[in-house]
C-alpha positions in Angstrom: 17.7 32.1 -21.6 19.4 30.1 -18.8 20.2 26.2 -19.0 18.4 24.4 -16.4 20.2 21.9 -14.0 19.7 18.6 -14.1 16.9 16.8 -12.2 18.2 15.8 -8.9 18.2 12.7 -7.7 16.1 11.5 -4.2 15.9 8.4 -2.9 12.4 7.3 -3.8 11.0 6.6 0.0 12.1 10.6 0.5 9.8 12.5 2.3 9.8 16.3 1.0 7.8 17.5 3.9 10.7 16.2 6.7 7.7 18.3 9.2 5.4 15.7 8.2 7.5 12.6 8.2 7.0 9.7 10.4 10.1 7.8 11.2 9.1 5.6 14.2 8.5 2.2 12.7 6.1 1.3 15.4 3.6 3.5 14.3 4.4 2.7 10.6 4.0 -1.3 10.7 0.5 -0.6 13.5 -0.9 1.5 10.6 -0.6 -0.9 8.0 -1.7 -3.7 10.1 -5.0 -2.1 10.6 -5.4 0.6 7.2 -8.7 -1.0 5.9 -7.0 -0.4 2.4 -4.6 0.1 0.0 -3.5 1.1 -3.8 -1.2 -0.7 -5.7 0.8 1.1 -8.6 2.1 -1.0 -11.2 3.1 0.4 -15.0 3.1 -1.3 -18.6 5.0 0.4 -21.5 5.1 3.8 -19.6 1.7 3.8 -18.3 1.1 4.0 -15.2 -1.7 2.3 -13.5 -3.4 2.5 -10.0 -5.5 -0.3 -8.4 -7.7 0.1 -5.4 -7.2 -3.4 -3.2 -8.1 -5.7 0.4 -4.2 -6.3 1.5 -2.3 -7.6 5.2 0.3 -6.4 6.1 2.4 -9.9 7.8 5.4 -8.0 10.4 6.7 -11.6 10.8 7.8 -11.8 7.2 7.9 -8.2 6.7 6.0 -8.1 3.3 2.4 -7.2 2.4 -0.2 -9.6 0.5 -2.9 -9.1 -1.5 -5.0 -11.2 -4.2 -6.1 -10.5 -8.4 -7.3 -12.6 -10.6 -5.1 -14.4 -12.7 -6.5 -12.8 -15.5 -6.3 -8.9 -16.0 -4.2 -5.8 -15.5 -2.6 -6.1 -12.6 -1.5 -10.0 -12.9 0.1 -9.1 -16.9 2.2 -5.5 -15.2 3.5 -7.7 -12.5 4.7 -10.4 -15.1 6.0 -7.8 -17.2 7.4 -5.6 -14.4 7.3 -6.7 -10.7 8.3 -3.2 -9.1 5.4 -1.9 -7.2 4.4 1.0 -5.0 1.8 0.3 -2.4 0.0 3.4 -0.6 -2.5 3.0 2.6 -3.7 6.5 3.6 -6.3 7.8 5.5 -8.0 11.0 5.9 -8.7 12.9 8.5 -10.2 16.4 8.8 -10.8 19.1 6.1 -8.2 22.1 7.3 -9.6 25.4 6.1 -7.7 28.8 5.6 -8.1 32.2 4.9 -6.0 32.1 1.6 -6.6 29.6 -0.8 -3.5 28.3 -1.0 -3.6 27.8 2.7 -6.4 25.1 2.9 -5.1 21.4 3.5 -6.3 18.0 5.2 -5.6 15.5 7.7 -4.1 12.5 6.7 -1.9 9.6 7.8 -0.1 7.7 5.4 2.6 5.1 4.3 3.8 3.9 1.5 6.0 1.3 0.5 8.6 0.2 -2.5 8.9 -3.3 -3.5 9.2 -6.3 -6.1 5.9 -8.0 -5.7 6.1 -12.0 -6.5 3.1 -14.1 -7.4 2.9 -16.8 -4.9 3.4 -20.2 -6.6 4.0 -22.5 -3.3 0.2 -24.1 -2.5 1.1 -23.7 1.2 2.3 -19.9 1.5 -0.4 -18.6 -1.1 -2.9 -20.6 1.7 -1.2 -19.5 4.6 -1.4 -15.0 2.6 -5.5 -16.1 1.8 -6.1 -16.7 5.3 -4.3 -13.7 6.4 -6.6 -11.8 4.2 -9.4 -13.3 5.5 -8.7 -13.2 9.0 -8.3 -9.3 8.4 -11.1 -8.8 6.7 -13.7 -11.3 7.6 -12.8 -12.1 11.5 -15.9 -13.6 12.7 -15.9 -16.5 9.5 -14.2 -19.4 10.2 -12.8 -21.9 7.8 -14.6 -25.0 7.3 -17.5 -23.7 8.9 -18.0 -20.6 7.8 -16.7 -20.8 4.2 -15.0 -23.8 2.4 -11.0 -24.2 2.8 -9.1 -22.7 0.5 -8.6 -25.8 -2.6 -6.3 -25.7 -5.7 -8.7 -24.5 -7.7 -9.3 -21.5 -5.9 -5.4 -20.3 -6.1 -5.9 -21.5 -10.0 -8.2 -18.6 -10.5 -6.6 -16.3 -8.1 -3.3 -14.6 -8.1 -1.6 -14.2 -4.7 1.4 -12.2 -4.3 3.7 -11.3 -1.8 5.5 -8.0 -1.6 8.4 -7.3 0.3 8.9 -4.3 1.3 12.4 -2.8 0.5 11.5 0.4 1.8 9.0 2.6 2.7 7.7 6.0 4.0 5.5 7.5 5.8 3.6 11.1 6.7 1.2 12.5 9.1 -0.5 15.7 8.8 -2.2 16.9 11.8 -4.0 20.1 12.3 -2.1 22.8 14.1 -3.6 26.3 14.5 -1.3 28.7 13.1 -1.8 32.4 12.1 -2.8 31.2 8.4 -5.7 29.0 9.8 -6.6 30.6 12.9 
């Protein structure tokens, strides 16, 4: 029986598939400005959990926002523990082979390593709501379309902001190779 080696340490934005990493940062902040979602990964007492969510991606302050109620699982793993992982993906084509393990997929993704904060200021949770909205609802304007955004709207809901400390991002694109051809 041999001793195994320790783990070794990566840095966690690593990519293992360097053929599949995307370093050029252009690419990386246009895909999350328009990914039409992401996931949020938060823990509490070892377990992790993963939330599906509407988020914008803001270049000028470098940081991605997104909204919870004030009330539920995300809001109490943030208080308790405020490091995130965020992931926008998308999937492209199935990639079939001729041996099973040979069979893959399309995708683009990124994801990105952070603290997230819960937005406390009245005027920069506003400022992340409308972002959201803009994104998602571009035709709706405020005060016409829908009420402004009041104080007892942010009472209810929790805005956070998440800066990103670093991030990663892959690309796998179909290449015909002897194995798929």
């Amino acid at each position: 029986m041999t001793e195994s080696s320790p783990p070794v340490e990566h840095p966690i934005n690593r990519v293992r598939r360097r053929d599949r990493a995307v370093e050029d940062e252009t690419w990386i902040r246009s895909f999350l400005r328009d990914a039409p979602y992401g996931v949020v990964a938060t823990e509490s007492k070892g377990q992790p959990f993963i939330n599906p969510l509407t988020f914008v991606y803001d270049e000028a302050s470098h940081c991605i926002y997104f909204h919870t109620g004030r009330a539920g699982r995300i809001f109490a793993n943030i208080a308790a523990n405020p490091r995130l992982c965020f992931n926008a993906s998308r999937m492209g084509d199935l990639i079939p082979a001729t041996r099973a393990s040979g069979f893959d997929v399309e995708y683009d993704s990124v994801t990105v390593f952070g603290r997230a904060h819960v937005l406390e200021d009245h005027a920069e949770a506003t400022r992340a709501l409308r972002l959201l909205l803009d994104k998602y609802f571009p035709d709706l304007r405020c005060g016409e379309d829908y009420s402004s955004i009041t104080a007892a709207d942010l009472s209810r809901a929790a805005v956070y902001r998440l800066p990103v400390d670093c991030w990663s991002a892959k690309r796998n694109l179909a290449r015909p190779t002897r194995e798929s051809a």
